[in-house]
VMD Tcl script that draws the C-alpha trace (Angstrom):
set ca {
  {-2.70 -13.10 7.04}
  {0.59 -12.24 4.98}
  {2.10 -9.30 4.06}
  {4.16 -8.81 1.36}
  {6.53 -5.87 0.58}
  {7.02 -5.38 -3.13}
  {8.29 -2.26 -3.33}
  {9.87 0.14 -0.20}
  {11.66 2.93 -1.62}
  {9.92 6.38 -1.83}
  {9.87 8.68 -4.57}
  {13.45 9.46 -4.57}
  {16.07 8.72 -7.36}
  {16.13 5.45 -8.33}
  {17.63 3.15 -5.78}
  {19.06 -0.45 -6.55}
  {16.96 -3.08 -5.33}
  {14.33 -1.15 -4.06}
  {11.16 -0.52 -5.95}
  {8.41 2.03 -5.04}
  {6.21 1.52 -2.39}
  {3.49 -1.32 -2.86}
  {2.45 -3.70 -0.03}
  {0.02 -6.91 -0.95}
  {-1.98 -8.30 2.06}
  {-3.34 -12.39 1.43}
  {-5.74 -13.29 3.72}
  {-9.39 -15.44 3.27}
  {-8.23 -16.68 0.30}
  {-8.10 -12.85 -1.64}
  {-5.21 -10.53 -2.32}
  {-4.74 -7.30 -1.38}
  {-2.52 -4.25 -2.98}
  {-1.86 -0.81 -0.74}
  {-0.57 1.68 -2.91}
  {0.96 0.29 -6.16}
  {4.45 1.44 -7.22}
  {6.20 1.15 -10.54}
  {7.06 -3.01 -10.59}
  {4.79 -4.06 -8.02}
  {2.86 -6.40 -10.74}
  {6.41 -7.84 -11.52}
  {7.69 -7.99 -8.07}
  {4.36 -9.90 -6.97}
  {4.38 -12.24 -10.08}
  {8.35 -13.69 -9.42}
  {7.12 -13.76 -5.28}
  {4.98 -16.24 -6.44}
  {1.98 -14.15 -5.43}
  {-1.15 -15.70 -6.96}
  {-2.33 -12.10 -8.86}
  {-5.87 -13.71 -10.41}
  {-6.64 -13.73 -6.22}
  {-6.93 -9.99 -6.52}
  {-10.07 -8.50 -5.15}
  {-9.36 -5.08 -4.13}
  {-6.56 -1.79 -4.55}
  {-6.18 0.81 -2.47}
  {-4.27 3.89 -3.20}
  {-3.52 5.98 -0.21}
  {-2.77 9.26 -2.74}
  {-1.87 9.43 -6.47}
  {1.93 11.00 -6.30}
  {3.86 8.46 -8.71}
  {5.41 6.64 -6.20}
  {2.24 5.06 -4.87}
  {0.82 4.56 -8.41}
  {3.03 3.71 -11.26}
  {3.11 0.57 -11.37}
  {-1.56 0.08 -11.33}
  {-1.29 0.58 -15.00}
  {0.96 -2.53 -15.06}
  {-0.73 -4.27 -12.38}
  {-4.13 -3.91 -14.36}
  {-2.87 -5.16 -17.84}
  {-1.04 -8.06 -15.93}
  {-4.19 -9.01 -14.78}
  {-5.65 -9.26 -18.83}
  {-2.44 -10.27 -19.79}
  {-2.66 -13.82 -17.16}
  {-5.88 -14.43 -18.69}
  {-4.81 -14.89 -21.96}
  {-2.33 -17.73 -20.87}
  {-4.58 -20.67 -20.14}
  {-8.57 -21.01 -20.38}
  {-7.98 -21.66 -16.58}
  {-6.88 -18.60 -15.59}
  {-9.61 -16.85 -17.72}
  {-12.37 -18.62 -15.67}
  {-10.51 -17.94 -12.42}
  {-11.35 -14.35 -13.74}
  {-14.94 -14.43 -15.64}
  {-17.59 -12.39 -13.99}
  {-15.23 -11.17 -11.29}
  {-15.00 -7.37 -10.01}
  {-11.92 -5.93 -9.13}
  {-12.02 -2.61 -7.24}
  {-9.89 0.18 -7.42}
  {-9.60 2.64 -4.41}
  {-8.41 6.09 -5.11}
  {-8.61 9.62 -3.36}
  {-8.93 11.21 -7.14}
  {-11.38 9.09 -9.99}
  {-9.86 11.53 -12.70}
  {-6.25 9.25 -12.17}
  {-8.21 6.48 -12.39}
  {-9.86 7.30 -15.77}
  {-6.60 8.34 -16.92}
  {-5.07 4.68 -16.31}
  {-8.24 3.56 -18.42}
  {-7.82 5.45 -21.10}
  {-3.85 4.32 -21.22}
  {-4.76 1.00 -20.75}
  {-7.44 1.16 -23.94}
  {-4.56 2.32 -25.88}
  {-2.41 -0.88 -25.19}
  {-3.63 -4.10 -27.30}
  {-7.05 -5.39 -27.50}
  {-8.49 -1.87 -26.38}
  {-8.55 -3.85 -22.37}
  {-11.64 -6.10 -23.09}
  {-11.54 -8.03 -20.19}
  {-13.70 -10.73 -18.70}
  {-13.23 -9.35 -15.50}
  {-14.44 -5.73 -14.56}
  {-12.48 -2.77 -12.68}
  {-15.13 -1.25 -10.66}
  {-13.42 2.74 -9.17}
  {-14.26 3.79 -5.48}
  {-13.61 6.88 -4.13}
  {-11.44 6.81 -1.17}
  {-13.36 9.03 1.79}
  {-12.79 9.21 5.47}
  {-14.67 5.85 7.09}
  {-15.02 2.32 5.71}
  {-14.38 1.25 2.74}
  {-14.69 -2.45 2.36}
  {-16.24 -4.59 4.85}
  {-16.69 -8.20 4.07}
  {-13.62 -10.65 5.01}
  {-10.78 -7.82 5.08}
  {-12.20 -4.56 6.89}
  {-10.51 -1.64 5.64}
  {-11.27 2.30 7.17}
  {-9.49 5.37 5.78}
  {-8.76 8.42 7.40}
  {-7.41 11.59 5.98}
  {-4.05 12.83 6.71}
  {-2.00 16.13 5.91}
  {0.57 15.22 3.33}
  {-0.65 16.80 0.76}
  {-2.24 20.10 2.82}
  {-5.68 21.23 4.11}
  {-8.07 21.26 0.48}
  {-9.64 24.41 -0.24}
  {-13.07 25.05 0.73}
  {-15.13 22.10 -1.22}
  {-12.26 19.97 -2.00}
  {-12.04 16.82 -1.32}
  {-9.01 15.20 0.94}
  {-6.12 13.68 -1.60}
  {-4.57 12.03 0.98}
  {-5.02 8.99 3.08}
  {-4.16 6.33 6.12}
  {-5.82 3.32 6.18}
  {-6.69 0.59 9.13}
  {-6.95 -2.86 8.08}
  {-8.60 -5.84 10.18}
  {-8.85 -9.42 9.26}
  {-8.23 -12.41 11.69}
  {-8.49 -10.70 14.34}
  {-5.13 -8.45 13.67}
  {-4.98 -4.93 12.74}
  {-2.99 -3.17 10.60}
  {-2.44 1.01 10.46}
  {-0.87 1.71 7.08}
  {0.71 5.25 7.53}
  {0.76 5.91 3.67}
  {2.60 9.65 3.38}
  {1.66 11.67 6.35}
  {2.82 15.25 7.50}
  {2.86 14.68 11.37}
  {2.81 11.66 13.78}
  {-0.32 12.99 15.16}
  {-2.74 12.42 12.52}
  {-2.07 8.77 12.86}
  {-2.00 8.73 17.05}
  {-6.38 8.49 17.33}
  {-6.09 5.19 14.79}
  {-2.77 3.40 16.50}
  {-4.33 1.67 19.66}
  {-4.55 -1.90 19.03}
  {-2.47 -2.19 16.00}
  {-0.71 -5.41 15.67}
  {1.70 -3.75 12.97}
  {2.31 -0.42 12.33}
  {3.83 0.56 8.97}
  {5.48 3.94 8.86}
  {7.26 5.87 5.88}
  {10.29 7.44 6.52}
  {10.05 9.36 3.08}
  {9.45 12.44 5.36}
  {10.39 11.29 8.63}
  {13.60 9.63 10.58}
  {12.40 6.61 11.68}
  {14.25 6.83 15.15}
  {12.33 10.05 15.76}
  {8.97 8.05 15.01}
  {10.01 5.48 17.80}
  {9.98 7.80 20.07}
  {7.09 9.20 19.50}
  {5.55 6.03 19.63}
  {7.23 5.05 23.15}
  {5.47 8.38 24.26}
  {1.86 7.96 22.89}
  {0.79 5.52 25.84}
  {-1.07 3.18 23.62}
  {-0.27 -0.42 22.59}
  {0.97 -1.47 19.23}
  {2.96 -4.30 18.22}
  {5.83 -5.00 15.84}
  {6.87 -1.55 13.42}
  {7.76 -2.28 10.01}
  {9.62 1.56 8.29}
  {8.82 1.76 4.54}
  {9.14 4.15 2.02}
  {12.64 4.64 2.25}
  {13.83 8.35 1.81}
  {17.61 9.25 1.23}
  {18.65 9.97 4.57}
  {17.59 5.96 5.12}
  {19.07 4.32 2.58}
  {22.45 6.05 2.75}
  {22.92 4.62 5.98}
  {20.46 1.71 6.54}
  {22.27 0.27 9.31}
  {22.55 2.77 11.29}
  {19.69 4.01 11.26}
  {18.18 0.98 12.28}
  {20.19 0.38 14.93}
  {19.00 4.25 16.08}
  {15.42 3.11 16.56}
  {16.33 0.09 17.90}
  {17.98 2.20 20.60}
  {14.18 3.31 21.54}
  {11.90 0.51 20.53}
  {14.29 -2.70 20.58}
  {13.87 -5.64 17.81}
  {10.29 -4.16 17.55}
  {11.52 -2.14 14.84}
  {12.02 -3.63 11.18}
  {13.01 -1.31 8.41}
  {11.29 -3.14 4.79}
  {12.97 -4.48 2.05}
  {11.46 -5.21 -1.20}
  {10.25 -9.16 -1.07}
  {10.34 -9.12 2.30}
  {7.44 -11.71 3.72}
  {5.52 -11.17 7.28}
  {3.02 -13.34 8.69}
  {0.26 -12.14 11.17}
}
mol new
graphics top color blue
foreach p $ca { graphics top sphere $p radius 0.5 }
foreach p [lrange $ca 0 end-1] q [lrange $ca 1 end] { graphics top cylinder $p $q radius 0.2 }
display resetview
């Protein structure tokens, strides 16, 4: 299994080098996208990720930063097809499905996409899940969500907009923090985790550590993401502040960066 950061900046003013946030996950032969921010179609392509292996997309909740860059990542996917007869069969009959906590976003991107050329006749179809507290894909990579408080308790009726996600495959797990309000929410889904990705949009990663050190339950390697200001005005040092608590552990992401589980 390989994980690939293509974009690790948060929703902050553009940052040089850094992209917003969009992870890719290879494993069984598939690819993988967690949240898809602006460039992550263009930071995947020049990685040398294979895109026409792309079976699924989840989108942990549908601020900007996290979804930009699926418009581009969908029309790249037409757009390969129309390079070789080759790629077009790698493509034909295929369903690619799109994960989202809100289907009206996704029928936006449709309708944007229809507007670019050849009104997106594919050969390929986008199928649209809604993203919903349990599991969401099963077969070869098993991915569960679970609802978190970023973006508040919904109103009486409302579905959650917001969303964590544990991945398994190869016998590893993943817990992919996405935006989350307090380390709590993610403490019942840690145990077992073979990496942990945390944003530090909203949080000081050093903080995080320590909360970690404290829960009592195992977890492996911890890879920060989603870069806020306070991080990437002093990357170093920050670092080397949650290194103080959880040792070379800790990893703070940078866009291409490459991990293998």
């Amino acid at each position: 299994m390989i994980l690939h950061v293509l974009g690790s900046c948060s929703g902050t003013e553009p940052m040089p080098g850094r992209h917003h946030t969009s992870v890719s996950l290879e494993t069984g032969g598939k690819l993988y996208f967690l949240d898809a921010g602006e460039n992550c179609s263009y930071t995947s392509y020049l990685l040398g990720i294979d895109q026409l292996r792309t079976d699924s997309i989840f989108i942990s909740h549908t601020h900007m930063d996290h979804t930009g860059g699926l418009p581009e990542l969908l029309w790249n996917l037409r757009k390969l097809c129309t390079l070789s007869p080759e790629n077009e069969e790698r493509l034909r009959g295929r369903t690619i499905r799109v994960f989202l906590p809100d289907l009206d976003v996704f029928d936006g991107v449709c309708k944007m996409l229809r507007g670019s050329e050849g009104n997106y006749e594919t050969v390929f179809t986008l199928e649209p899940h809604l993203v919903e507290d349990g599991e969401l894909l099963s077969s070869g990579l098993s991915v569960s969500a679970f609802h978190n408080y970023h973006l508040g308790t919904p109103a009486q009726g409302e579905p959650w907009r917001s969303f964590s996600f544990v991945l398994r495959a190869e016998g590893r797990q993943i817990l992919y923090s996405g935006d989350f309000r307090d380390f709590s929410e993610l403490l019942p889904h840690l145990g077992g985790s073979d990496l942990v990705l945390l944003e530090t949009g909203h949080h000081r990663a050093f903080e995080l550590c320590r909360e970690l050190l404290h829960s009592g339950v195992p977890f492996g390697q911890v890879l920060f993401f989603h870069h806020g200001v306070e991080i990437l005005r002093d990357f170093e040092g920050e670092l080397a502040l949650a290194r103080e608590v959880l040792g070379d552990r800790v990893s703070f992401a940078g866009d291409g960066m490459r991990i293998e589980l």
